[in-house]
N, C-alpha and C positions, 0 to 999 in steps of 0.2 A: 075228724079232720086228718088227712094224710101228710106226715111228716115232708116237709120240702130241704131237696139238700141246699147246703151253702153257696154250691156253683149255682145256683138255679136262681140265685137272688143278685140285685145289682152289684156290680164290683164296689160301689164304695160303701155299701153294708157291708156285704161280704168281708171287705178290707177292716171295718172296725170292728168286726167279731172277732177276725184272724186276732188284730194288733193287740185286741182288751185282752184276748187269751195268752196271747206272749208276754203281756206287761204285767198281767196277774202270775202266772208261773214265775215273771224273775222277783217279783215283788212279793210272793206270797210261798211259795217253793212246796217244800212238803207241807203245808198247809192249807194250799188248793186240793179240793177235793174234787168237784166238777164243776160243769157250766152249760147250763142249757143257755143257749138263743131260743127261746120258745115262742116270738112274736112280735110284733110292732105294726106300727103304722107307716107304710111307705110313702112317700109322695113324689108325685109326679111331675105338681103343680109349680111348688117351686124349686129350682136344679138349685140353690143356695142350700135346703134343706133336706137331706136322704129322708128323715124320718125318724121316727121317735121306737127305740129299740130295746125290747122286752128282752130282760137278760136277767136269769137264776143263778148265784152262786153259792156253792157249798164249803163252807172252810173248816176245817178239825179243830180250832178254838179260834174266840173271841182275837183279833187284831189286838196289837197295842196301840197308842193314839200314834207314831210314828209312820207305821205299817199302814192305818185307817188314813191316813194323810198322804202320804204316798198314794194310793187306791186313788181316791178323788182326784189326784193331780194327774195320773195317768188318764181316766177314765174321761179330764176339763179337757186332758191334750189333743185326748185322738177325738172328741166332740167335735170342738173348732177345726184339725184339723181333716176331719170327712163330711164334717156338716149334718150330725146326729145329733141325738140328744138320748140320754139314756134312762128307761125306768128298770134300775136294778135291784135288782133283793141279794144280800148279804146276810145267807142262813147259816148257823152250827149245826 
C-alpha cells in the first residue's frame, strides 16, 4: 500500500490529525516522540461521522495519570468536535 498524504484526505480528518498532533505536542512536549496516522475507516454514508481513525503514538515514558487525563480529554474534544472517533495506540 502506497502511503497517502494528509492533503489528499478530507478536510475534517485531515483537521483532526492536524489538531490531535498540536494538542499532543502542548500536552505531552518533549515526551511526544512521533505519530503515525496510519488508517481508518472513512465514511461517506453519514456526513455526521468522518470516520474511525487509526492513530500510532510514541512517548519517551509512561504519562502520569494527569497528563493520561489530559490526552483523553483532548482526543473526546476534537472527536465531537470533527465527528471522529479514534483507535489510538499509546506506545513507549
Amino acid at each position: 500500500m502506497s502511503p497517502v498524504s494528509l492533503d489528499a484526505l478530507p478536510e475534517r480528518v485531515r483537521r483532526a490529525w492536524l489538531d490531535l498532533t498540536a494538542e499532543l505536542q502542548r500536552v505531552l512536549r518533549g515526551d511526544l516522540v512521533a505519530m503515525w496516522a496510519y488508517g481508518g475507516t472513512l465514511s461517506v454514508d453519514d456526513p455526521s461521522h468522518a470516520g474511525d481513525l487509526d492513530t500510532y503514538v510514541v512517548l519517551s515514558r509512561q504519562p502520569d495519570e494527569a497528563t493520561a487525563s489530559a490526552i483523553e480529554g483532548a482526543q473526546d474534544a476534537i472527536a465531537r468536535g470533527r465527528g471522529v472517533e479514534w483507535d489510538a495506540w499509546y506506545v513507549l
